[in-house]
Every structure is written in structure tokens, then in C-alpha cells.
C-alpha positions in Angstrom: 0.0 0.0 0.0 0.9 3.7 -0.7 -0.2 6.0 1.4 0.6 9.4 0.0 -0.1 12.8 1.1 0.9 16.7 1.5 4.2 17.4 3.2 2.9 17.9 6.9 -0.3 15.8 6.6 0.5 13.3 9.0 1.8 10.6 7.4 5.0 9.7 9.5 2.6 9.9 12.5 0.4 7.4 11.2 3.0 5.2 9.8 4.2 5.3 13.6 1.3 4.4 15.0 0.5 1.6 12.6 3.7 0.1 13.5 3.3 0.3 17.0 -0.5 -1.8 17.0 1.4 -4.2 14.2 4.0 -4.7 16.6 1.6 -5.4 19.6 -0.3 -8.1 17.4 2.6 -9.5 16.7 2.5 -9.0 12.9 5.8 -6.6 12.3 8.6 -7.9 11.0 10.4 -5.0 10.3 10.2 -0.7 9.6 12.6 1.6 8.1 11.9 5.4 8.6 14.1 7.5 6.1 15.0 11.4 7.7 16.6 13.8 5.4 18.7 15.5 7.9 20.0 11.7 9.8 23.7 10.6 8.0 22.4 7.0 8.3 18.9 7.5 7.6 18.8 9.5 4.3 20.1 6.9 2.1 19.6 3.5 1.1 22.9 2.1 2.3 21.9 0.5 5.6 18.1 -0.3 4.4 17.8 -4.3 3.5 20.6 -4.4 6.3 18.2 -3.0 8.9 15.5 -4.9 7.9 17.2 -8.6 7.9 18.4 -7.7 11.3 14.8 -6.8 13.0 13.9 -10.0 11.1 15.9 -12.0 13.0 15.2 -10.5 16.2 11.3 -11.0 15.4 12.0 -14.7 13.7 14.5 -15.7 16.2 14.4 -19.0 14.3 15.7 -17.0 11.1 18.8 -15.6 12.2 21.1 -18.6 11.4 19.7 -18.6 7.8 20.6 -14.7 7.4 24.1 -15.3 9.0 24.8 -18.3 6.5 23.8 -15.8 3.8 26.2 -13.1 4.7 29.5 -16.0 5.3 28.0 -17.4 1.8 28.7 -13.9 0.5 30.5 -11.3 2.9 30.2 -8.6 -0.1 26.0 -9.1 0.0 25.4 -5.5 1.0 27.4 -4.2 -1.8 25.2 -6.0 -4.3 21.6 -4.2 -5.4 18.8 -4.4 -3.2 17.2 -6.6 -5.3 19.2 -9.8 -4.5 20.0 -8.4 -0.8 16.4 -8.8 -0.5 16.4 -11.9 -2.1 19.1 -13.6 -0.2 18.9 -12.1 3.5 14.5 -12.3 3.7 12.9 -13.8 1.1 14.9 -16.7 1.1 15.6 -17.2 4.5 11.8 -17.0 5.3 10.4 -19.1 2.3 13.2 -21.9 4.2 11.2 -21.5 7.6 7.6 -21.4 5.3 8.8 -25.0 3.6 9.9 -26.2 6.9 6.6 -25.3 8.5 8.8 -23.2 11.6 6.6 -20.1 10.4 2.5 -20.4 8.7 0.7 -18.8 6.7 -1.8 -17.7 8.9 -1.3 -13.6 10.3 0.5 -11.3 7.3 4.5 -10.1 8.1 4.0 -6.7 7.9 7.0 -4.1 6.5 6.5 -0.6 7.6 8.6 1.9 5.3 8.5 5.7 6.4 9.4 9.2 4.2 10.7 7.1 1.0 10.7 10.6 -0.5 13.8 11.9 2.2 16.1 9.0 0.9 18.7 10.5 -1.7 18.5 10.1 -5.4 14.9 9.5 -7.2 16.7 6.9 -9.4 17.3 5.1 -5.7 13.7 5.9 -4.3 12.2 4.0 -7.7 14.6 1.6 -7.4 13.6 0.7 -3.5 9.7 0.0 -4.9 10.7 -1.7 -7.8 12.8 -4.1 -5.6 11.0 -4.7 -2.7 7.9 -5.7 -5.9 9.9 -8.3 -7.5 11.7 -9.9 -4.4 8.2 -10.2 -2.4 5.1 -10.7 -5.2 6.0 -14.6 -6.2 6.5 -15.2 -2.4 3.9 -18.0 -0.8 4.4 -15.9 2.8 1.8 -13.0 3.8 4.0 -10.0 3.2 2.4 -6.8 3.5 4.4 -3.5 2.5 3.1 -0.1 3.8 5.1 3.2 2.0 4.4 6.4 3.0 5.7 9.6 1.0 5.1 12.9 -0.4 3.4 12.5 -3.8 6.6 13.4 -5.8 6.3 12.7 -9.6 8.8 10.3 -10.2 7.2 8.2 -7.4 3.8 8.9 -9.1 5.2 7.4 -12.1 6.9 4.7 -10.5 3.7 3.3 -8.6 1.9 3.7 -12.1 3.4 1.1 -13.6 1.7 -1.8 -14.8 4.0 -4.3 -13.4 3.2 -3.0 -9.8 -0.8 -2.1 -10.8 -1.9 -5.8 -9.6 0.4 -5.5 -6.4 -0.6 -1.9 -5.1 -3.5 0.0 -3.1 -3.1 3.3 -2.7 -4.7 5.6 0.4 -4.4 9.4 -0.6 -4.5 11.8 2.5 -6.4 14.4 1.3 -9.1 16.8 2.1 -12.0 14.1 2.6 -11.0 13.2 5.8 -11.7 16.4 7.2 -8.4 16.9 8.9 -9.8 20.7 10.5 -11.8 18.6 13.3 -8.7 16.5 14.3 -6.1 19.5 14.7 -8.8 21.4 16.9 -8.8 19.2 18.9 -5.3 18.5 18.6 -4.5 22.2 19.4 -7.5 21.9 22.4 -5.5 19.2 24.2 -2.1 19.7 23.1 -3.0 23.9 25.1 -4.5 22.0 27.9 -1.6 20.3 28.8 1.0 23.5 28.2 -1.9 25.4 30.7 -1.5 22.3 33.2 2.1 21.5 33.3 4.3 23.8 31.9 6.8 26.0 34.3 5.3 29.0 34.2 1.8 28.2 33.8 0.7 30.5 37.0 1.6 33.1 35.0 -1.2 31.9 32.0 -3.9 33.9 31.8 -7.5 32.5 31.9 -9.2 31.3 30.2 -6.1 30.8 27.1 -7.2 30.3 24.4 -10.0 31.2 23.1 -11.8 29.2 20.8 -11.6 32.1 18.2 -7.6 31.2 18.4 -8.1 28.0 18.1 -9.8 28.4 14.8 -7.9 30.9 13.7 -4.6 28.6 14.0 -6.8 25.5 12.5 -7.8 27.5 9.4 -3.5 28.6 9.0 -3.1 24.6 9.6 -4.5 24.4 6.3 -5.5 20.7 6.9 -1.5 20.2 7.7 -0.6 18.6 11.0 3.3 19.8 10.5 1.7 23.4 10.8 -0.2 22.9 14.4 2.4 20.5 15.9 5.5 23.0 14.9 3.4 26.2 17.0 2.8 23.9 19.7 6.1 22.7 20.0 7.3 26.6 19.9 4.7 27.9 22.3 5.0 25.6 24.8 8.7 23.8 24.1 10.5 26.6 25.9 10.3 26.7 30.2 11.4 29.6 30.4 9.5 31.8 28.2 5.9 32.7 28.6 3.6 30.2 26.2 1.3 33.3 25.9 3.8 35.9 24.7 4.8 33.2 22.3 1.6 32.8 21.2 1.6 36.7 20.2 4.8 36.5 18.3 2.7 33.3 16.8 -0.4 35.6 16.1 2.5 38.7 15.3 1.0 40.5 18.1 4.0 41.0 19.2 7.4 40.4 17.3 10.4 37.4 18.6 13.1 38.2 20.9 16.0 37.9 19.0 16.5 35.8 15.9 17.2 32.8 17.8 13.5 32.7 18.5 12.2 31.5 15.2 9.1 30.1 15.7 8.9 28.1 12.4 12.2 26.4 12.2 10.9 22.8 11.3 8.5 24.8 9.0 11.6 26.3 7.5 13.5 23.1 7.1 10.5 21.4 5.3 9.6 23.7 2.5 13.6 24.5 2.4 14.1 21.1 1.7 11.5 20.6 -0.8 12.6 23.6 -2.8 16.2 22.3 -3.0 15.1 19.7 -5.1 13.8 21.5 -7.7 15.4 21.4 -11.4 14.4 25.2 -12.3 14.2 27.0 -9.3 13.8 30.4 -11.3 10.6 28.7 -13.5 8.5 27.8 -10.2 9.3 31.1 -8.6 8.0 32.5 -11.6 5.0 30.6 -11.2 4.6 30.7 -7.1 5.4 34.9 -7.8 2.1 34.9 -10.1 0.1 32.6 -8.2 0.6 34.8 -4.7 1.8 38.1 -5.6 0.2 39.1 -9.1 -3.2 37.4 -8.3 -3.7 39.6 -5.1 -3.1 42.5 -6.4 -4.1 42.3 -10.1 -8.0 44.0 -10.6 -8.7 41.2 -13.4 -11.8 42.8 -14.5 -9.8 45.9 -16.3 -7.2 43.7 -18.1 -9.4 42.9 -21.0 -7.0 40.1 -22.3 -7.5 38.0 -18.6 -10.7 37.0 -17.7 -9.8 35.5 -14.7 -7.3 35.0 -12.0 -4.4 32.8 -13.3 -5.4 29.9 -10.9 -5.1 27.2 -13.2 -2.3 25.5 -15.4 -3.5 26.8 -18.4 -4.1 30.0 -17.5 -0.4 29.8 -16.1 0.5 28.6 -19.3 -0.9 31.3 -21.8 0.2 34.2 -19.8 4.2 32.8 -19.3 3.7 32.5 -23.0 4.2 28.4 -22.3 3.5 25.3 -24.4 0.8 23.8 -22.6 1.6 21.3 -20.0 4.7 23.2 -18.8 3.3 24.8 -15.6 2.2 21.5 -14.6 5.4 19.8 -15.1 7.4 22.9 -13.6 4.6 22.5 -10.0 4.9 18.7 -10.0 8.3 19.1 -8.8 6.5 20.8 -5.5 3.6 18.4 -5.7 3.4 18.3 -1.8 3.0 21.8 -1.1 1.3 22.2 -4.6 -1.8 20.4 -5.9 -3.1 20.5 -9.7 -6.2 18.3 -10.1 -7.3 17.4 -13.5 -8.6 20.1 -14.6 -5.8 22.2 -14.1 -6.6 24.0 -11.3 -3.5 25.1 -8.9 -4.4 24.8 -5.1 -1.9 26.1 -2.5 -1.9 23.1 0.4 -0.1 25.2 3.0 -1.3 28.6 3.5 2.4 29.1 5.7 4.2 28.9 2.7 3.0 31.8 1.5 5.0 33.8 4.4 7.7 31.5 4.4 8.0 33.2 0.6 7.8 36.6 1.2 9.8 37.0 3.8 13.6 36.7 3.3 14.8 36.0 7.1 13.0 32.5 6.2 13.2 31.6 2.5 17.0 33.0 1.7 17.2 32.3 -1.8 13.8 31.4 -2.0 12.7 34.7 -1.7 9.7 36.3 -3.3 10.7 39.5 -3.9 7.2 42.2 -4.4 9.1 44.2 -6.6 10.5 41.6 -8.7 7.5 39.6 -9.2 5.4 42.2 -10.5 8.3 44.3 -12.5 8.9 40.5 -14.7 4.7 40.0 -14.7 4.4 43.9 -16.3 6.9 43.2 -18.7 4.5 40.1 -20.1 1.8 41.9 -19.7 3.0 44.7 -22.0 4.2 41.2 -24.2 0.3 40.4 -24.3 -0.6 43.7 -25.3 1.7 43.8 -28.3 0.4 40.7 -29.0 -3.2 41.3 -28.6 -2.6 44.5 -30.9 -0.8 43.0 -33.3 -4.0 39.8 -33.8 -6.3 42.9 -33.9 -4.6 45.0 -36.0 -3.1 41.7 -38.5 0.5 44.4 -38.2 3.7 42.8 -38.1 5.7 43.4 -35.6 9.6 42.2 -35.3 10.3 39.5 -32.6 12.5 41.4 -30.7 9.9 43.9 -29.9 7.9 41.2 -28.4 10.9 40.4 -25.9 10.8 43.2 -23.2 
């Protein structure tokens, strides 16, 4: 199963929990959770290696089988992770199967984590199409959860039809309703600053209000990384006032110095999906339209726009784009930008917005005001010329459409 979602949505914490009831009904074998910013964790180097060595602490019956393995071949975990597979699990546990040591009664479950934080795409692809053809022809119960950010290469990856027969797919999205759980996430998670925190004598009451508590909810934007990182800031400190931090959360009141950054996990997330973007300079063209231009553009007196560019094909005529190439340019940010099928663009983190526009955060990411709109007035004077020239059937030299 792939269960694929927004950056933020949740999906390490329920890949956590899952493991946890697996491992009290005694179905997990094994979990790997891949972290960007761990030496060890962020590649695949150690991955089949981790897993054969929970298996033999779960299959206590299967660690001779693994050992014999690795003395058969001490440079195994050099080879591809194909035959590592092969040789230190599937093998190994196939033996016990034959030898009736383990049944097929209760599935083996494999729980892998953030696929998306592992380096190299060509690696990520590689992982699914491995772990498909060591464990699809096996007689054993295997169940393989993955949980990732929709990236595209992945996208294409589980689309392919020799893992079609093999895959489900659970997409967290808006139909869950995720508003309900982080107010009441951000309910309790207050609560327990209010009860136990150092200076909570000094809390006012009642704190919050519910109004706060929506207000934060709607910012969450259906994002869990968004609540979690604001309680972690307002209350992670002992010796600073969770109500002043709220303020600086609210920017009723501005941060100390700049070690007090309220959004530093924030910061490392959309920091870290931005990095991995081909053209940097194309989806900053696009992001600077989509949040700048569109807020201050009156659409109704530019007679060549009809409506706000929302959509990839909007994007597409006004960049003076073949069509598809917005698309392609945003499915390099797919999880902090959706496009659905009909093109429309949907912003799934309303933090990323100020995480943009303001430079102490985004560095080189920066949405400069100025910029944005000086480059989007020079096409606009483009569509002009161009508009005048369709009306007026006058030819007009290509460099004077190049401004």
C-alpha cells in the first residue's frame, strides 16, 4: 500500500502508529523510517541491512539462515537491493515457510517511512521496484506499507503496470476532514502547556480562546506539521511565557532575537523541498504569479485576462508556455502544490506563502514584491503587443515582443 499525502499531513505519525498496534499483534517484522537531515537515515545504504536484522530478532528461528547468507557472501550488501532482498529475507523466510517453523496464517508486515527523504529518485524508484519483484512470487503474507510525499517520479513509479496488480493506494487528502482533528489537537495539546508547563501560573485565563483556536486550524490548512510545529514553539520553551509566544505566533507581538524562530521545522520542510527542484527560477515565476500578481491584479480591467491565473492553463498562456509546462514545472513541488485534472492550482499550505515573502526565512527562495510584479508587467506589456498585433493583422519584429 501507498499511502501518499501533502508534506505535513501526517503521514510519518500514522505510519508510527500503525507500526506500533502491528508490533503489539505481533504482525511486524520490520520498519525503516528514512529522515533527510539523519547521516544514516537519508540513504539506502543501511536499508535491506536494517530490515534482515529486525527479522531475525522478530524470527528468532531465522537468524542462522541470514548469518549463512552473509559468510556465503561477505560482499552481499554491496550488491543491489534486489538480491539483498532476495538472499537475506525472502529466502531465508520461504526456508522457515517450507519447513513449516513459520505459517501462513497472520500477514508479516514491513513498515517503510518518508521514501521521499532518501537521496537520489533513481534510488527511491529503485527501492519500490525491488522490494515488488523480491516479495510478489512469495507463498508468505507479506504486507508493504510506503508512505511519501506525492513526488512525480514516485507517481510514475507506482503507475506502472507491473506493480498495478500488487498496489492499493490511500491518498490523505481533504476528505478526511483533517480541521476537526487538529482542533482538537491544538485543544488538548493547550491544555496540557496550561497544566504543566513551568510558568503556567503566569497563564492567563481562560487561554485560548476558541476564536484562536480556529484561527490557528484554518493557518493549519489541513497540515498537522503546521499545528504541531506552533505547539512545540509555544510551549517547548520553560522559560518563556507560552502566551507571549503565542503573540509572536499571532505577530501581536514580534520574537526576541532571531534565535527565536518560531517556524524552524516549518523552515527546514519547505527549504528542503525547494532544493530539489530542477528550475528554481521557473517555479518562482509561477509561485510569484500565483501569490503576488493574483492579489493585487483588478482582473476585471485587463481585457486580455478573464480570470485569476489559478489554473495550469491560464499559467500557461500568460508565461507565453507550451501547454503542459506549468504543470510539469509545479509537479516538482507536488506536496505543497496540488493541480487536479482540470488544471486548477491549489496552494496546500497557507504558511508557505509567508515562508516566501519573507527573506529572514526563504534565503534564496525569496519572493521579492518588486520583482515579481516588475517581470509579470513586462509580459503583460508582451500580451498587449500581442493582442494588438491579432487585432490589428500588423507585423511586428520579434524582438519587440521580448521586453
Amino acid at each position: 500500500m501507498w499511502l501518499y499525502g501533502a508534506a505535513g499531513a501526517g503521514k510519518s505519525a500514522i505510519a508510527h502508529t500503525l507500526a506500533e498496534i502491528c508490533e503489539t499483534c505481533g504482525w511486524l517484522v520490520a520498519s525503516f523510517f528514512f529522515w533527510k537531515t539523519a547521516g544514516e537515515r537519508n540513504n539506502a545504504n543501511r536499508f535491506v541491512a536494517t530490515i534482515a536484522h529486525q527479522v531475525a530478532l522478530t524470527i528468532p528461528a531465522s537468524r542462522e539462515l541470514i548469518a549463512a547468507a552473509v559468510d556465503y557472501n561477505p560482499f552481499i550488501f554491496e550488491q543491489s537491493i534486489n538480491i539483498q532482498l532476495t538472499k537475506l529475507i525472502i529466502e531465508p523466510l520461504e526456508q522457515l515457510f517450507s519447513d513449516r517453523i513459520i505459517f501462513d496464517i497472520s500477514p508479516l508486515v514491513i513498515i517503510i517511512d518518508g521514501l521521499d527523504e532518501c537521496q537520489g529518485r533513481d534510488v527511491q524508484s529503485g527501492i519500490i521496484n525491488s522490494l515488488v519483484a523480491a516479495f510478489r512470487h512469495t507463498p508468505l503474507r507479506i504486507r508493504i506499507l510506503i508512505a511519501s510525499r506525492p513526488e512525480v517520479h514516485l507517481q510514475s513509479t507506482f503507475n506502472s503496470t507491473s506493480i498495478q496488480p500488487h498496489l492499493s493506494r490511500l491518498a490523505l487528502s481533504g476528505e478526511y476532514s483533517p480541521d476537526e482533528d487538529i482542533y482538537r489537537f491544538l485543544e488538548d495539546s493547550f491544555d496540557k502547556i496550561r497544566r504543566e508547563h513551568a510558568l503556567a501560573s503566569y497563564i492567563p485565563s481562560p487561554w485560548p480562546s476558541a476564536d484562536v483556536l480556529r484561527e490557528l486550524t484554518r493557518k493549519s490548512s489541513g497540515q498537522f506539521i503546521f499545528a504541531s510545529t506552533t505547539v512545540k514553539y509555544i510551549g517547548g520553551d520553560p522559560h518563556q511565557l507560552p502566551h507571549r509566544r503565542l503573540d509572536v505566533i499571532r505577530r501581536l507581538q514580534p520574537p526576541k532575537d532571531e534565535k527565536d524562530m518560531p517556524y524552524g521545522e516549518l523552515n527546514s520542510l519547505y527549504h528542503h523541498v525547494l532544493s530539489n527542484v530542477d528550475n528554481i527560477e521557473a517555479v518562482k515565476l509561477v509561485l510569484g504569479t500565483l501569490i503576488i500578481v493574483n492579489s493585487k491584479v483588478d482582473y476585471s480591467k485587463v481585457d486580455f485576462l478573464d480570470h485569476q491565473m489559478s489554473s495550469t492553463h491560464k499559467m500557461d498562456n500568460w508565461l507565453f508556455w507550451q501547454p503542459g509546462e506549468s504543470e510539469a514545472c509545479l509537479g516538482q513541488i507536488a506536496s505543497v502544490i496540488e493541480c487536479d485534472a482540470s488544471g486548477r492550482i491549489s496552494i496546500l499550505h497557507a504558511s508557505l506563502l509567508d515562508f516566501l515573502l519573507d527573506p529572514s526565512r526563504s534565503h534564496i527562495f525569496h519572493l521579492s514584491q518588486e520583482s515579481v510584479l516588475g517581470d509579470n508587467a513586462a509580459l503583460g506589456l508582451r500580451h498587449l503587443r500581442q493582442q494588438e498585433h491579432d487585432q490589428n493583422g500588423a507585423s511586428i519584429r520579434p524582438w519587440e515582443l521580448i521586453l
